[in-house]
C-alpha positions in Angstrom: 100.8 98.8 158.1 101.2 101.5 155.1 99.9 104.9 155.1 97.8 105.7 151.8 96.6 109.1 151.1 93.7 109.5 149.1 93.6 113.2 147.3 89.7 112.7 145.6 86.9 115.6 146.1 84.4 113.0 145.7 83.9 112.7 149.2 81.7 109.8 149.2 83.7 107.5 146.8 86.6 108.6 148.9 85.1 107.2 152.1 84.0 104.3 149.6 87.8 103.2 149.0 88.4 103.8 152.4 86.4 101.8 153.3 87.7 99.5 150.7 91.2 99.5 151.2 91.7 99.5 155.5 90.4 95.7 155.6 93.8 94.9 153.6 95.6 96.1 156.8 96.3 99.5 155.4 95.5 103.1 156.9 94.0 105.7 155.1 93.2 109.6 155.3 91.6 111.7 153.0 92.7 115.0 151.7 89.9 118.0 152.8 91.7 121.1 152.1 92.5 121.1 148.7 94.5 124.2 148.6 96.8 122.9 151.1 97.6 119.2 149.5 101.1 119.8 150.3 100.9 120.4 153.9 98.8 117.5 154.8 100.9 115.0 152.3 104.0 116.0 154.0 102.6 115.6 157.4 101.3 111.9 156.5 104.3 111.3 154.7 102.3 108.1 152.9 103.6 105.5 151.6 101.1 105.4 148.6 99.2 108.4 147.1 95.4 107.6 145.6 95.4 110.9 143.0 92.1 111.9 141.3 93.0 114.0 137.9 90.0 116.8 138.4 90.3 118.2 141.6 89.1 122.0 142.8 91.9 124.9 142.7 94.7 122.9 141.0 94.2 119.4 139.2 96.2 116.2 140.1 98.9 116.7 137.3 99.7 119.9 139.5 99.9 117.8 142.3 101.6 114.9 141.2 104.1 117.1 139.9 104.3 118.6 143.3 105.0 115.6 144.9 107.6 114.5 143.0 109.7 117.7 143.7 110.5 116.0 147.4 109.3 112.3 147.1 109.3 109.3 144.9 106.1 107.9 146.9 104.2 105.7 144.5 101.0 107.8 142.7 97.9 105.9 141.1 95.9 108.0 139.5 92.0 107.7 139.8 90.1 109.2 136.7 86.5 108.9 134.7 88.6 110.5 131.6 90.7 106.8 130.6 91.6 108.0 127.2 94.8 107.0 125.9 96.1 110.7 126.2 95.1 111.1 129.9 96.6 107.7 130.7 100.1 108.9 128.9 100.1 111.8 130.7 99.7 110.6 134.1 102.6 108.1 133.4 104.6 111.1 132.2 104.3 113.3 135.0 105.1 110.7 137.2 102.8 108.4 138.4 102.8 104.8 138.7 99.8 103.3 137.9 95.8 104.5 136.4 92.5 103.0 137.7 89.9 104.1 135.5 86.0 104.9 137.5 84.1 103.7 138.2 85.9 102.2 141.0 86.9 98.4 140.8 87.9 97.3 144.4 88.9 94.2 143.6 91.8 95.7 140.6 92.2 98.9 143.1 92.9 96.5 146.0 95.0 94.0 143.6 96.7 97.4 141.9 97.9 99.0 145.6 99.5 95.1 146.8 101.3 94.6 143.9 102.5 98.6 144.3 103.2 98.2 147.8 105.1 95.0 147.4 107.5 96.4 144.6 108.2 99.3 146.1 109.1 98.3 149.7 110.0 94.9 149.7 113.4 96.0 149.7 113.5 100.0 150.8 111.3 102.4 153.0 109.6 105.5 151.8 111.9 108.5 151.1 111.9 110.5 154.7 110.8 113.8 154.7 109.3 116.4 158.0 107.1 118.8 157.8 106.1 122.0 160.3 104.2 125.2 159.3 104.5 123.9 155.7 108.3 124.0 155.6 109.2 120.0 153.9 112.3 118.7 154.8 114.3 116.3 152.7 116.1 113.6 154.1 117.1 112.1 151.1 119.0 115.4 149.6 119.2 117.6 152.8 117.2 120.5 151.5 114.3 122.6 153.0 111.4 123.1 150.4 108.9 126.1 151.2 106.3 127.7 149.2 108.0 126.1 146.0 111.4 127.3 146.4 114.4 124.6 147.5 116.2 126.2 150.7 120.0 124.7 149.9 121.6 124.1 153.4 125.0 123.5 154.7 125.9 120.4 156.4 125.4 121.9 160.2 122.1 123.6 159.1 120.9 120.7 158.4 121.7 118.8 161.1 120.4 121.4 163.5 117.0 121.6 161.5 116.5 117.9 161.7 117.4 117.6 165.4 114.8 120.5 166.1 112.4 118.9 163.3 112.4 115.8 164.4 112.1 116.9 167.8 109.4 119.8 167.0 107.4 120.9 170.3 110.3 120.1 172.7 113.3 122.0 173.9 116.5 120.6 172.6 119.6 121.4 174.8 122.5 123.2 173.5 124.6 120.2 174.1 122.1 117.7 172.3 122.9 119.8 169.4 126.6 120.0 169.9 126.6 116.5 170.2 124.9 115.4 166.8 127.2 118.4 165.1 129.9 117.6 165.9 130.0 113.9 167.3 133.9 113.1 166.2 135.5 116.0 167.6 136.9 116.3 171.1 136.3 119.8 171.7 133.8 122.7 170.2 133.7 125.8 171.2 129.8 126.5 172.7 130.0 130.0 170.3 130.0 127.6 167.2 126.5 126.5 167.7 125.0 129.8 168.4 127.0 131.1 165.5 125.2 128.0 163.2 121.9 128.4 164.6 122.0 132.3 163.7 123.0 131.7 160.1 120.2 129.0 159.9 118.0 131.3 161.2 118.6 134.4 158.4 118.7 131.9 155.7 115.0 131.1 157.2 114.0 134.2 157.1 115.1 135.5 154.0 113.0 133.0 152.6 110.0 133.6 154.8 110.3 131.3 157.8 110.2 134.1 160.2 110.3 132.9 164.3 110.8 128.9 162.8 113.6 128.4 165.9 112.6 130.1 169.0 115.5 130.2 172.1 114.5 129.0 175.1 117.2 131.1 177.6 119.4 128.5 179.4 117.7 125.7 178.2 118.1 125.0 174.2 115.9 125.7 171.2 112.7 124.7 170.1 110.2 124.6 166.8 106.9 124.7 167.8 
């Protein structure tokens, strides 16, 4: 089953093509807070994006462009304007495919197969995880947040994707230890806390304030 993600404000064409597209097997959401596409793409993490090109606050070039700062997830773009230049531009800023309204299901449906098929016959979707709109990367371990890439070091990383991954349960100090550093017969315990500290200002600085919380004798937790 694939996850596609339909960003349209047209809320009763979007249950339309919901409708539409679910008896193929597929699941769908819609997007409701359209300030806040970001958030709820990353929290899907779809396989295929359904992108409208007039949208309230920003439009879907904003979006697509977005998108394609942390993922290479296919995007069709859904548009009434199928001029020539709209058409271009959608292909430039990154998207896949155009299906021009009204609606066709029977190209839309043929359109999203054919997508689906080239795109992860052979690969999955590019892994990312999300909490209090802080995207993580899999693919190039960096931490995205409020448009600005958080580079991070190799245990930084690996801490934030244990706890990520993991987000709403305590993770032991020697879960952590153990993922670190997994080749070496001895750590000291005081290199952990000294990683998780650095993680935790480089967090901050960027506005991540109380992401990691300790839980005293037990681990850390994101929740």
């Amino acid at each position: 089953m694939y996850r596609i993600l339909i960003i349209e404000d047209d809320f009763s064409l979007a249950q339309i093509m919901k409708k539409q597209i679910e008896p193929w097997g597929n699941e769908v959401r819609l997007i409701s807070d359209f300030q806040n596409v970001m958030s709820a793409f990353a929290e899907y993490n779809p396989h295929l994006v359904l992108l409208d090109i007039m949208l309230p606050f920003f439009n879907g070039y904003h979006w697509c462009s977005e998108i394609r700062k942390i993922s290479n997830v296919p995007i069709i773009f859904i548009s009434s304007a199928s001029d020539n230049m709209n058409i271009v531009m959608a292909m430039n800023m990154g998207g896949d495919d155009f299906i021009s309204k009204p609606v066709d299901p029977n190209v839309m449906n043929a359109k999203i197969q054919a997508i689906l098929r080239r795109s992860y016959s052979m690969t999955g979707t590019t892994p990312i995880l999300e909490h209090r709109g802080a995207i993580l990367n899999l693919s190039d371990n960096t931490l995205d947040y409020e448009g600005c890439k958080i580079n991070l070091t190799k245990n930084e990383f690996r801490i934030l994707h244990t706890l990520m991954e993991q987000k709403g349960k305590i993770v032991s100090r020697d879960t952590l230890m153990m993922n670190l550093w997994q080749d070496d017969c001895y750590v000291e315990e005081n290199t952990l806390t000294v990683n998780v500290t650095r993680l935790r200002r480089k967090l901050e600085k960027s506005g991540l304030h109380d992401f990691i919380t300790t839980k005293v004798g037990s681990g850390y937790i994101i929740q």
